[in-house]
LUMDORO-246197 format. One record per residue (C-alpha): residue number from 1; residue in one letter; x, y, z. Coordinates in Angstrom, 1 decimal. Example, Ala and Ser with C-alpha at 12.3 -4.5 7.8 and 13.67 -1.06 7.14 Angstrom:
BEGIN
1; A; 12.3; -4.5; 7.8
2; S; 13.7; -1.1; 7.1
***
This chain:
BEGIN
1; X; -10.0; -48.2; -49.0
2; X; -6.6; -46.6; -48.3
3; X; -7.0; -42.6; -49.0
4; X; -5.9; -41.8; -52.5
5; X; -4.6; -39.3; -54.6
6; X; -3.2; -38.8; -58.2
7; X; -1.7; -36.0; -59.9
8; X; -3.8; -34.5; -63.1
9; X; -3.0; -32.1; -65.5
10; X; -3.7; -28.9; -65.2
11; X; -2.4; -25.9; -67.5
12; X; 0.2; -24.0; -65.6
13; X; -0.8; -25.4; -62.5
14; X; -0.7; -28.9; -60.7
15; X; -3.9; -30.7; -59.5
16; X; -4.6; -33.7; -57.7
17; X; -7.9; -35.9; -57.7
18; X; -8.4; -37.2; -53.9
19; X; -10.4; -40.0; -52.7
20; X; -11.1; -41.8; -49.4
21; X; -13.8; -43.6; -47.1
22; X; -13.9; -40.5; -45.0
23; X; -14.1; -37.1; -44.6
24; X; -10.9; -36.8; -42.7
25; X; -9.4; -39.7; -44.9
26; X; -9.6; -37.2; -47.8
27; X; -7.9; -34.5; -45.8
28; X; -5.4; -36.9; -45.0
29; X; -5.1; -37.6; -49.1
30; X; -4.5; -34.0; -49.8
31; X; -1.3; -33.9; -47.3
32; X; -0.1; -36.4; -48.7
33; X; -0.5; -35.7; -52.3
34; X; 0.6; -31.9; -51.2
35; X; 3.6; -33.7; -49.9
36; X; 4.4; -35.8; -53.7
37; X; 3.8; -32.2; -55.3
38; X; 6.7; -30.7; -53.3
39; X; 9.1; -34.1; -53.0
40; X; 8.2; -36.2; -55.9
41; X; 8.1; -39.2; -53.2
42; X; 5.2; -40.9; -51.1
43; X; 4.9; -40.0; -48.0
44; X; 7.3; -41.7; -45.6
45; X; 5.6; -44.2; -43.0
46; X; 7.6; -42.5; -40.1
47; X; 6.5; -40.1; -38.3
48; X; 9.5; -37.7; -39.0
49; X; 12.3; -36.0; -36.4
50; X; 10.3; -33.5; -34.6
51; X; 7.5; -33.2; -31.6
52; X; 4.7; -32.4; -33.5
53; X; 3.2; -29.2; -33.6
54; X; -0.8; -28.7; -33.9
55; X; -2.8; -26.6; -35.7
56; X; -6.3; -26.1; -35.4
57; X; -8.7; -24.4; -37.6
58; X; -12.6; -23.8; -38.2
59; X; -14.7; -22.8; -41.3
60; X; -18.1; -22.8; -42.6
61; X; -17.6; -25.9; -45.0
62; X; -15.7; -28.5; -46.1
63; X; -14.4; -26.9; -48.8
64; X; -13.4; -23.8; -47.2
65; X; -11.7; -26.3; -44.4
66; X; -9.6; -28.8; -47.3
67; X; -8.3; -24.9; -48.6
68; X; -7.3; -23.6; -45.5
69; X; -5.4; -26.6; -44.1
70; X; -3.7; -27.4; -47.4
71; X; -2.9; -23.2; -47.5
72; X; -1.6; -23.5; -44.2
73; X; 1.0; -26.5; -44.8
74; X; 2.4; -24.7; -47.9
75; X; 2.8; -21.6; -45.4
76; X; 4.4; -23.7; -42.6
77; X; 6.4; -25.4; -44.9
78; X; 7.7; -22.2; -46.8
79; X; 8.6; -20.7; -44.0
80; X; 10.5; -24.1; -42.6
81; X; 11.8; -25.1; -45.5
82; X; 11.1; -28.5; -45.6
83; X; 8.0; -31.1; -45.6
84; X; 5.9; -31.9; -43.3
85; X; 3.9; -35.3; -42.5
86; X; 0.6; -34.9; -40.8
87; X; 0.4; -37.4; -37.9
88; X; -2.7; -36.5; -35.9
89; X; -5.7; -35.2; -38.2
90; X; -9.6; -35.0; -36.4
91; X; -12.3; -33.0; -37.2
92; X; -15.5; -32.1; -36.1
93; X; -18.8; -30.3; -36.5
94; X; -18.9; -26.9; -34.7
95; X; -22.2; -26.8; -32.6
96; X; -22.4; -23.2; -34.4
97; X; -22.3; -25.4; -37.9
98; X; -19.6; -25.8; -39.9
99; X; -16.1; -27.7; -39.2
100; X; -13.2; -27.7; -37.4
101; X; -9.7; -29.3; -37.6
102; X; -6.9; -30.3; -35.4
103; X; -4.3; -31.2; -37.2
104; X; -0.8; -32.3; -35.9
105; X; 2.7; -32.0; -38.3
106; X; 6.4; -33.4; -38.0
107; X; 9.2; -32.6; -39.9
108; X; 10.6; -34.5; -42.8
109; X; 13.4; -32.6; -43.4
110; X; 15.2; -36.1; -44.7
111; X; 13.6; -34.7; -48.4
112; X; 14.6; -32.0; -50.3
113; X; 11.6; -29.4; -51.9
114; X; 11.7; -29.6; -55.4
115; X; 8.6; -27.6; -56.6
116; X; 7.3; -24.1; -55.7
117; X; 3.5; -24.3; -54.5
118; X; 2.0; -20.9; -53.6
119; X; -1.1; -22.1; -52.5
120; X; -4.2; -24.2; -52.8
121; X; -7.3; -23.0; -54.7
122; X; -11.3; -22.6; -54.8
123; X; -10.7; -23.4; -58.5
124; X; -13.5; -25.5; -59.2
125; X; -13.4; -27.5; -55.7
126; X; -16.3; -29.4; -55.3
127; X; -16.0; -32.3; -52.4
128; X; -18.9; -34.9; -52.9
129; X; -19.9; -38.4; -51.2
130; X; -20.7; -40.8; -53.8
131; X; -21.2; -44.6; -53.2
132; X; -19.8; -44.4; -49.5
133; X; -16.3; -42.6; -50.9
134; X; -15.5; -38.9; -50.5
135; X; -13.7; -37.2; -53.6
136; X; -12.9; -33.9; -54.8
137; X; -10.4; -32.1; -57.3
138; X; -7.8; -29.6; -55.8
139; X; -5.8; -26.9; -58.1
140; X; -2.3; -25.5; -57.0
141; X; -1.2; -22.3; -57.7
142; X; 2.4; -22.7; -58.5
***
């Protein structure tokens, strides 16, 4: 199964339902589908311009991981001012418990923004394993 995501309604916010074999597959879903929210398009199969850069983060649970990451592409790509397209994604279980992420971005400055996204949510965020595929809901801010 490809990772996955779709856009739901949600009132005066945007939402996305994620799903994917993995736990990192589902990661991978939410950039992408952050990426649709602020281009309208797919993300593209190259792997954009730009070196990429990496980013690496920890926190106590999944959750709290899938918030932080998404929270820190919207920065990156406010400040920018363009997309990014994730092209190296790992993570791992800290020895000390919880998770961590390395995450490597490009630019894709080829698309325009056409949404405001101020950040990712708690908002009833719930990841969950069922039947061998991870899914979870996330709510935007916008």
């Amino acid at each position: 199964m490809k990772p996955e995501f779709r856009e739901f309604e949600h009132t005066a916010d945007r939402g996305l339902e994620l799903a994917a074999t993995s736990l990192a597959g589902l990661f991978r879903a939410a950039l992408a589908g952050l990426f649709f929210l602020y281009t309208g398009r797919p993300l593209p199969e190259s792997p954009g311009e730009a070196t990429p850069f990496r980013i690496r983060l920890a926190a106590g649970n999944a959750e709290e991981l899938l918030v932080k990451t998404l929270n820190e592409a919207i920065f990156r790509t406010e400040r920018a001012g363009h997309p990014f397209r994730p092209v190296e994604l790992r993570l791992r279980k800290r020895p000390a418990g919880g998770l961590s992420l390395t995450l490597g971005l490009t630019n894709v400055i080829i698309f325009p923004i056409i949404a405001e996204i101020k950040s990712a949510t708690h908002h009833q965020l719930k990841i969950e394993k069922e039947r061998g595929v991870w899914r979870c809901r996330v709510i935007f801010d916008v």
